[in-house]
N, CA, C and O of each residue as an XYZ file, in Angstrom:
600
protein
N      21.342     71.741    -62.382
C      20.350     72.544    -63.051
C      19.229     72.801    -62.068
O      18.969     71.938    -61.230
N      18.698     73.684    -62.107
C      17.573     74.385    -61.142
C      16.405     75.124    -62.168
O      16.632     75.920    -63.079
N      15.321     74.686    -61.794
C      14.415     75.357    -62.826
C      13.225     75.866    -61.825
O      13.379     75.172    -60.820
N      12.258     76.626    -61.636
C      11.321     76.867    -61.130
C      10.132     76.951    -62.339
O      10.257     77.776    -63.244
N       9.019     76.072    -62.286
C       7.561     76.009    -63.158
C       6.635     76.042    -62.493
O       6.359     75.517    -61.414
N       5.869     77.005    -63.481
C       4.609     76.742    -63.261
C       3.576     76.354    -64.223
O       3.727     76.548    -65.429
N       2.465     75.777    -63.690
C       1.632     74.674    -64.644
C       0.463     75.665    -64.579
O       0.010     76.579    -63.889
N       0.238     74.964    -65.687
C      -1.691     75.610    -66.310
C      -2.765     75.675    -64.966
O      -3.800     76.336    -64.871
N      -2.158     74.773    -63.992
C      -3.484     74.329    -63.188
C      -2.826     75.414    -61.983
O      -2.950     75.302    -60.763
N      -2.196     76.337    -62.638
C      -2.109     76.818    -61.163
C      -0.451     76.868    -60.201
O       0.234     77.827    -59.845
N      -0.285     75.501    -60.044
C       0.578     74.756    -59.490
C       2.276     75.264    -59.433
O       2.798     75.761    -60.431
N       2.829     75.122    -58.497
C       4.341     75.814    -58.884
C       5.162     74.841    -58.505
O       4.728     74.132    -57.597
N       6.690     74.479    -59.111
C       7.274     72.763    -58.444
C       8.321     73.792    -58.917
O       8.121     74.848    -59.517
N       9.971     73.013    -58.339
C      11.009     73.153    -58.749
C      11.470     72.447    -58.901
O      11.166     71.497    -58.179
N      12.723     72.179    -60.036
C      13.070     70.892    -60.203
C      14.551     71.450    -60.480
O      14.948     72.523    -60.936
N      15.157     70.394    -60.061
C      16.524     70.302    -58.964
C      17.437     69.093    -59.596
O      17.112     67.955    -59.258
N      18.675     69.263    -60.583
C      19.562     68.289    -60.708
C      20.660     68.680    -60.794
O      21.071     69.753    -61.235
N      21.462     67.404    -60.171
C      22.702     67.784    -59.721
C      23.488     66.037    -59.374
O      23.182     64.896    -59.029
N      24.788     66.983    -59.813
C      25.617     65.493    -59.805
C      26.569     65.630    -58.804
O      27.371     64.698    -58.864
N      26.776     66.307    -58.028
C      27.697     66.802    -56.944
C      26.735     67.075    -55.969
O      25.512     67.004    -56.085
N      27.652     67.516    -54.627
C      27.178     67.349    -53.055
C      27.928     66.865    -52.526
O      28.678     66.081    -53.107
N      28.083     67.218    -50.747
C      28.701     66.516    -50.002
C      27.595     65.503    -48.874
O      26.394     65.511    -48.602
N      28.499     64.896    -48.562
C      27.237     63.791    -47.767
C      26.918     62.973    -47.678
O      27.863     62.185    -47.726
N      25.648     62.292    -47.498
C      25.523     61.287    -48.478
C      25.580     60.861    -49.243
O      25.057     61.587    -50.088
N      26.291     59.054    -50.129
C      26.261     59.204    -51.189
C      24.244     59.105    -51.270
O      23.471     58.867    -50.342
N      23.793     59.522    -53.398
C      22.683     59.233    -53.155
C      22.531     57.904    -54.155
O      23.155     57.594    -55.170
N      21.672     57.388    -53.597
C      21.670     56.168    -54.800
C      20.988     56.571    -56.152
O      19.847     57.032    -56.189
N      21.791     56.359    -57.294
C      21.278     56.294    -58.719
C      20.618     55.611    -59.135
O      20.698     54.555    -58.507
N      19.586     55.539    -60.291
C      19.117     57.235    -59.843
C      18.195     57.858    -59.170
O      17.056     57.392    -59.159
N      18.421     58.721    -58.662
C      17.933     59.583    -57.707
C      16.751     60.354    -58.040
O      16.824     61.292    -58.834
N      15.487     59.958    -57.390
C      14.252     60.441    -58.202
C      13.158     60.858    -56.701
O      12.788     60.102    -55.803
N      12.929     62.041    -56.864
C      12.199     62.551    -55.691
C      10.826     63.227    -55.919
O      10.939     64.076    -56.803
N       9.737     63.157    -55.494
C       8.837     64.105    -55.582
C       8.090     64.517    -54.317
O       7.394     63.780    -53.618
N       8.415     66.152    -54.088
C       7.972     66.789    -52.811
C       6.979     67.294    -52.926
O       6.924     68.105    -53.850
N       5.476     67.060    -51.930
C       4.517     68.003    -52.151
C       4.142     68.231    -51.048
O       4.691     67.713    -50.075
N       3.145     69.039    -50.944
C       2.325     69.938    -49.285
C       1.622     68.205    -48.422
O       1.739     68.074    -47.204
N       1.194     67.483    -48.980
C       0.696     66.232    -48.559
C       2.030     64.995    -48.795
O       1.710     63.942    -49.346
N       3.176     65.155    -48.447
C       4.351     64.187    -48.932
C       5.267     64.138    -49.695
O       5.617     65.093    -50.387
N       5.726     63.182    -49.694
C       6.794     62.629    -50.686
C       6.684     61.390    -51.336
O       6.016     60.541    -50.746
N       7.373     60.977    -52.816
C       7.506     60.086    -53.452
C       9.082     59.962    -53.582
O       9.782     60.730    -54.241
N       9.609     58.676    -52.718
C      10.910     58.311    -53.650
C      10.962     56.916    -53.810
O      10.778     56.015    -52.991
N      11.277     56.891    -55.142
C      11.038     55.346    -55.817
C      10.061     55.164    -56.145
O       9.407     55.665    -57.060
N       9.782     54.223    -55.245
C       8.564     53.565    -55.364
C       7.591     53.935    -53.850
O       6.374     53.761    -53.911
N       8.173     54.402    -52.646
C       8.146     54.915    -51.036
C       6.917     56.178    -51.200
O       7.191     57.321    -51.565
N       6.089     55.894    -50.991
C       5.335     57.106    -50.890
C       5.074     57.311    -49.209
O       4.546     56.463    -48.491
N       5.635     58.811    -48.708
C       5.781     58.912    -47.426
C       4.926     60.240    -47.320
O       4.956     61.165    -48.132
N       4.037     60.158    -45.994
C       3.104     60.848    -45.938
C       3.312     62.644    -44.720
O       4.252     62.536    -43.934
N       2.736     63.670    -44.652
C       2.909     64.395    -44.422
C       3.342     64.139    -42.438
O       3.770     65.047    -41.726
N       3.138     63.059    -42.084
C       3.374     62.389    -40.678
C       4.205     61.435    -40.748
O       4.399     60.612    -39.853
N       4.788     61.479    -41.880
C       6.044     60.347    -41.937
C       5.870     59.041    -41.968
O       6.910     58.382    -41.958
N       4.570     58.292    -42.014
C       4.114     56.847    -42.385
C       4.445     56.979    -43.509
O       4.171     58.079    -43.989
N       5.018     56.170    -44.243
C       5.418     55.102    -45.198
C       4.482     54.120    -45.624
O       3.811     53.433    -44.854
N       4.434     54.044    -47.384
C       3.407     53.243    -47.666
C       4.078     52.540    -49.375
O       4.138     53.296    -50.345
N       4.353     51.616    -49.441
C       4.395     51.250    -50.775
C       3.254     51.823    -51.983
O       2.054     51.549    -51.973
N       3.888     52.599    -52.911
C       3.245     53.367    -53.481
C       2.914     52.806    -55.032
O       2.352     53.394    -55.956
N       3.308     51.850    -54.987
C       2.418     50.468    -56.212
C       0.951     50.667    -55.776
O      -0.008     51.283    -56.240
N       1.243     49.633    -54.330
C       0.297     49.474    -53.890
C      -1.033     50.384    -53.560
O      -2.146     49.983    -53.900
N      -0.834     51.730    -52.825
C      -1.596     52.361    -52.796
C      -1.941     52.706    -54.395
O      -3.086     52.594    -54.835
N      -1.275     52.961    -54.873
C      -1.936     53.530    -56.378
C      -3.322     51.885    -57.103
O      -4.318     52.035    -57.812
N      -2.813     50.703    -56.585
C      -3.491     49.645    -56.940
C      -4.659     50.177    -56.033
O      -5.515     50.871    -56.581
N      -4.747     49.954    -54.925
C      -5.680     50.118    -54.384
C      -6.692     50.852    -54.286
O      -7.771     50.592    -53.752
N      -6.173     52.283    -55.083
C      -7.066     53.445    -54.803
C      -7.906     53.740    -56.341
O      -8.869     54.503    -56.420
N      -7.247     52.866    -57.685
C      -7.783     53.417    -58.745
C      -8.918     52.375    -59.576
O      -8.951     51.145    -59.586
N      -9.598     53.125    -60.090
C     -10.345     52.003    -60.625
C     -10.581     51.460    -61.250
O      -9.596     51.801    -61.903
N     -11.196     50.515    -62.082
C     -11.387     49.023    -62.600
C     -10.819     49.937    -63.706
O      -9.681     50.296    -63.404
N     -11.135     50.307    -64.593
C     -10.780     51.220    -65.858
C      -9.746     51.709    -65.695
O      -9.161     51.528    -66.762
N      -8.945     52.361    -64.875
C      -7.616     52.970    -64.497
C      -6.836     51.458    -64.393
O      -5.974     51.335    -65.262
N      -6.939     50.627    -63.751
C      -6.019     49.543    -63.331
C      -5.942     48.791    -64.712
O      -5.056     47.944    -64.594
N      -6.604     48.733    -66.219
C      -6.863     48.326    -67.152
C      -6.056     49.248    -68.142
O      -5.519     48.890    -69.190
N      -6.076     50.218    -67.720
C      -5.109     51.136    -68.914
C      -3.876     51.368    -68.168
O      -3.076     51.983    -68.872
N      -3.425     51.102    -67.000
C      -1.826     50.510    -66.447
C      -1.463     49.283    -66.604
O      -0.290     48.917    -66.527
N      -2.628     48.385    -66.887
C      -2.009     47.242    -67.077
C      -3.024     46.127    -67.871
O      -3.624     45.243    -67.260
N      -3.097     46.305    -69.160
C      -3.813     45.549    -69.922
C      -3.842     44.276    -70.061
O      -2.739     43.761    -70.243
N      -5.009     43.377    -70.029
C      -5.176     42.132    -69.523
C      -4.124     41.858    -68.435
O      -3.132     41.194    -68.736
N      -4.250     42.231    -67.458
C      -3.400     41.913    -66.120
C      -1.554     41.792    -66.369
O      -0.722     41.285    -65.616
N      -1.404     42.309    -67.396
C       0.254     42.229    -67.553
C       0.452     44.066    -66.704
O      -0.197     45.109    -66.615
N       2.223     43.309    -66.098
C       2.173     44.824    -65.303
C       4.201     44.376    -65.599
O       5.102     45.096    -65.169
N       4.407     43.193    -66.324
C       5.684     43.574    -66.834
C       6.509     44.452    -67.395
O       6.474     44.420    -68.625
N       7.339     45.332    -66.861
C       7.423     46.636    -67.756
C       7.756     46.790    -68.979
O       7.238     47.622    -69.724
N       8.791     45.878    -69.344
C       9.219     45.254    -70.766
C       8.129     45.337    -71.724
O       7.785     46.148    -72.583
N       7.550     43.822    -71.129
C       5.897     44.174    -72.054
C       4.951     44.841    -72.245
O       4.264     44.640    -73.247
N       4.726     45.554    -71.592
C       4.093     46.980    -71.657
C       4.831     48.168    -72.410
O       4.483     48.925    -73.316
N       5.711     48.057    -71.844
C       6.355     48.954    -73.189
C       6.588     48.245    -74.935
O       6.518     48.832    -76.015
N       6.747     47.447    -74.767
C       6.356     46.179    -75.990
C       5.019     46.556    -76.892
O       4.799     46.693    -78.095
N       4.289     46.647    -75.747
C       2.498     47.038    -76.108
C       2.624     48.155    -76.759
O       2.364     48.223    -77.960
N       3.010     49.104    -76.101
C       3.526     50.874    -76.411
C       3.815     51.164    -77.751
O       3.331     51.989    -78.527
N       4.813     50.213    -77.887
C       5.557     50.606    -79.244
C       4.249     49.990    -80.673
O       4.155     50.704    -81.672
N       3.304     48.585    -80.573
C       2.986     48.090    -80.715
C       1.718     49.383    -81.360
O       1.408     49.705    -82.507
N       1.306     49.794    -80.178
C      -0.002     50.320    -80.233
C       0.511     51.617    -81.361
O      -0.016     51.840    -82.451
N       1.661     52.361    -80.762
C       2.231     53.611    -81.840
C       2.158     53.226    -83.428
O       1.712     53.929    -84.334
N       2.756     51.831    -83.520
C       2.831     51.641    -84.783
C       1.389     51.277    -85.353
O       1.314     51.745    -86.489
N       0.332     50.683    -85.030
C      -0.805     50.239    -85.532
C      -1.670     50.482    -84.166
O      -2.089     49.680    -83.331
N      -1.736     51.412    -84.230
C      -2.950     52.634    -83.469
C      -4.310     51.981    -83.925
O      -5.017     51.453    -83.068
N      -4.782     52.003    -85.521
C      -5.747     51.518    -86.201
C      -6.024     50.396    -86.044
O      -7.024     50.283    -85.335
N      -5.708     49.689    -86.296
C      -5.480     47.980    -86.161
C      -5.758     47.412    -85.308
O      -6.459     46.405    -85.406
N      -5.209     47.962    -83.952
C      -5.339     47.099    -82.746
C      -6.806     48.095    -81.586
O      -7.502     47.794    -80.617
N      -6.612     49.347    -82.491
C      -7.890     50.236    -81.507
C      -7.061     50.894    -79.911
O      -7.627     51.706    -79.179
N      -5.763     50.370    -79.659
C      -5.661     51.010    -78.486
C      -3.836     52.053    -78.866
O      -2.717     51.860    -79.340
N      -4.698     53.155    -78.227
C      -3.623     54.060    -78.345
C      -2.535     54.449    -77.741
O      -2.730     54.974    -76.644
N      -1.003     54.331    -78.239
C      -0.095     54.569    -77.357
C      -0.260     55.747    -76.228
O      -0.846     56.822    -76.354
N       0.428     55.228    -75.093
C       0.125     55.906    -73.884
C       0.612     57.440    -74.042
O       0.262     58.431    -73.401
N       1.617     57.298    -75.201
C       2.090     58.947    -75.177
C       2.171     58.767    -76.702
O       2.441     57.777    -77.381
N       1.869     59.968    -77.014
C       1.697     60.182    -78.903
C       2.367     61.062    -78.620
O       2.691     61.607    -77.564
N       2.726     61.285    -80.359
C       3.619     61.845    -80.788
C       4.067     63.336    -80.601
O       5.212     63.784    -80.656
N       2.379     64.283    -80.267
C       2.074     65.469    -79.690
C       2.823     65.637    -78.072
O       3.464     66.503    -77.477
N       2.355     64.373    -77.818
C       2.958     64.337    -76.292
C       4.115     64.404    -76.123
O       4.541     65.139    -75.231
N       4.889     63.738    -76.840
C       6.746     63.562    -76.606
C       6.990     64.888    -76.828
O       7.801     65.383    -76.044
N       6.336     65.925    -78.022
C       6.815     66.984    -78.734
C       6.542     67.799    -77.854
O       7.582     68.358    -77.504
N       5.355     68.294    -77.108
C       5.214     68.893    -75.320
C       6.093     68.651    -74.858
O       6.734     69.701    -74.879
N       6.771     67.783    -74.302
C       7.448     67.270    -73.295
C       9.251     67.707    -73.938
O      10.001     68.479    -73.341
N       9.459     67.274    -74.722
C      10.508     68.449    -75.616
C      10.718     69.551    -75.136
O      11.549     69.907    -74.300
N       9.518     70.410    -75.978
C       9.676     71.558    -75.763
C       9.614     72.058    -74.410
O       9.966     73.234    -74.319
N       9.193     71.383    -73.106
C       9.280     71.924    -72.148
C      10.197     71.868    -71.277
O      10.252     72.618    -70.302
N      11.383     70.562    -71.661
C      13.096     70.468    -71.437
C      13.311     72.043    -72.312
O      13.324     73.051    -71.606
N      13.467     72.197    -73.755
C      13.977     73.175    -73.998
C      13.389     74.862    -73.582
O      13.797     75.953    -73.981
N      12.593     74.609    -72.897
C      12.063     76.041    -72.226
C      12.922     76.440    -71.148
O      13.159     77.581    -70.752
N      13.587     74.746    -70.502
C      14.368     75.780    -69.389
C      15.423     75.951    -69.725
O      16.054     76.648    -68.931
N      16.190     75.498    -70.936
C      17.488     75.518    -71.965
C      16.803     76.988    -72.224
O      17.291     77.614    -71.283
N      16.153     77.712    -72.772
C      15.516     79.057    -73.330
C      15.920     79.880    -72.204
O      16.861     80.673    -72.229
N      15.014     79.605    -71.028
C      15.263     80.360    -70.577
C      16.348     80.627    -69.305
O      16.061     81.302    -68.316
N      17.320     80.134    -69.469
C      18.598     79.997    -69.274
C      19.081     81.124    -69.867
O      19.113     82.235    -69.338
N      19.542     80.783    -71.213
C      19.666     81.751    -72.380
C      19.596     83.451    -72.106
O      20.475     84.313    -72.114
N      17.838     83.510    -71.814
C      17.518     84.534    -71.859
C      17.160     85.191    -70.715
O      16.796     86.366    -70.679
N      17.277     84.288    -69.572
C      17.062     84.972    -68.066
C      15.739     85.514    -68.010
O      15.575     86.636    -67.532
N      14.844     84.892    -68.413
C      13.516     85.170    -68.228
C      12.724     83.716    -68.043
O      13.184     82.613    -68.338
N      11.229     84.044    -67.399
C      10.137     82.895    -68.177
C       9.670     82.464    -69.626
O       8.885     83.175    -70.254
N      10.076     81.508    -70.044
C       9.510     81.011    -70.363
C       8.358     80.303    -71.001
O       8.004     79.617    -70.042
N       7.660     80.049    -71.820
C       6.485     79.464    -71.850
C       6.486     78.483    -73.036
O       6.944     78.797    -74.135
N       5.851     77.057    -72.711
C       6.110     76.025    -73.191
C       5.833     76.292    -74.843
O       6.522     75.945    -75.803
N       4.652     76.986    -74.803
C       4.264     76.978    -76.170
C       5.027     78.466    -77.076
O       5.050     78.504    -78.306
N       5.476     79.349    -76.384
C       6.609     79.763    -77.233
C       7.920     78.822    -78.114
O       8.216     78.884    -79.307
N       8.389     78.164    -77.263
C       8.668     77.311    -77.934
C       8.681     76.495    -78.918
O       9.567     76.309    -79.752
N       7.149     75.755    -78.744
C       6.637     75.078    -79.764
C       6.876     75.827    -81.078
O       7.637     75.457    -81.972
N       5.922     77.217    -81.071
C       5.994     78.424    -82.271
C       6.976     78.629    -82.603
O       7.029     79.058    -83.756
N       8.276     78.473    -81.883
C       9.271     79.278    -82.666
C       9.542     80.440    -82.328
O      10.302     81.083    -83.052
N       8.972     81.064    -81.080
C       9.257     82.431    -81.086
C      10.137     82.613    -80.015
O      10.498     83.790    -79.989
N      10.640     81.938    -79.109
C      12.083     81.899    -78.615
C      12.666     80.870    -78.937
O      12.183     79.761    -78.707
N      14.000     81.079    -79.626
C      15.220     80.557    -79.775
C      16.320     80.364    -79.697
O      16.898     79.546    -80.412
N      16.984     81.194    -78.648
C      18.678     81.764    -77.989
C      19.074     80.546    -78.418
O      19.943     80.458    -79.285
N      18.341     79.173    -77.727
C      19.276     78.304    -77.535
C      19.608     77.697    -78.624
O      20.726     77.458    -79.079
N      17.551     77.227    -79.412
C      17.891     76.748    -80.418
C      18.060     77.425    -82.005
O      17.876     76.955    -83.128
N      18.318     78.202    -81.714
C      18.775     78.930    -82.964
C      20.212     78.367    -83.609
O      20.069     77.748    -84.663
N      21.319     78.477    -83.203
C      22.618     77.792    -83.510
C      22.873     76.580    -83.918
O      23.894     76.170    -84.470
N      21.683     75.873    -83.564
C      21.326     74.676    -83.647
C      20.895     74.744    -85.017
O      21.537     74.203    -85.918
N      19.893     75.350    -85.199
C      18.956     75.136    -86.770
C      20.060     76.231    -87.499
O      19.737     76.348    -88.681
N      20.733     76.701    -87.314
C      21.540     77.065    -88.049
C      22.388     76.263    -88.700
O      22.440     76.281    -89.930
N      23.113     75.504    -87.997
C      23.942     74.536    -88.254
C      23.061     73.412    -89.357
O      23.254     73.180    -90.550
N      22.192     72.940    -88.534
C      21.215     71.725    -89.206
C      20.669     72.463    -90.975
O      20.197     71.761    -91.869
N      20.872     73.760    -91.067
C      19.979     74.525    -92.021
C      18.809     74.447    -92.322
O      18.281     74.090    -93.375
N      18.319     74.846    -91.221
C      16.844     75.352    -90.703
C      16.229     76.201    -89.861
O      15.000     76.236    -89.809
């Protein structure tokens, strides 16, 4: 799959998956991010001169007291438990005062912006996240809510 986006801020990325190639094998799974100042793979953040930097670390190092507190509350950075927390906080938001890291709005963005490039597949055009949302393109998912009867 091949998609080309662009973001609110401007910004343009392509995003690139694929289960075939010759070559290298790549190790699974395979997670890359290319920009004008570097790369991210894994965890490897490699810089526009090719130094290499553990990219935990720099992200520890560079953010602050308040940022390092909402990645990792009272010093837990277990991922398990943090996602533990996650689910925790979704269900009793009220209760505990701290809010899951992604709400429910958020997952539903993030949806619809997988099915934008399913859309526009479909329809050989752009796209736009919040068409979606509305309802006002549906190639793909139309057959779908047909079936479901909706």
């Amino acid at each position: 799959m091949f998609a080309s986006l662009r973001f609110a801020s401007g910004a343009i990325g392509t995003l690139l998956l694929s289960w075939g190639g010759r070559g290298r094998l790549v190790d699974l799974p395979a997670f890359a991010i290319f920009g004008s100042e570097g790369s991210i793979h894994g965890s490897q953040l490699t810089n526009a001169d090719g130094d290499d930097s553990d990219l935990v670390g720099v992200m520890r190092s560079s953010a602050n007291r308040s940022t390092l507190q909402s990645w990792c509350p009272e010093g837990i950075s277990d991922v398990f438990t943090l996602e533990a927390l996650d689910w925790i906080a979704a269900i009793d938001a009220r209760g505990t005062g701290r809010r899951p890291e992604i709400d429910g709005q958020a997952g539903l963005r993030d949806l619809a912006a997988a099915f934008a490039i399913l859309e526009s597949d479909m329809t050989r055009r752009e796209v736009a996240v919040e068409d979606v949302l509305a309802g006002a393109i549906e190639a793909y998912q139309r057959p779908i809510n047909q079936v479901l009867g909706i």
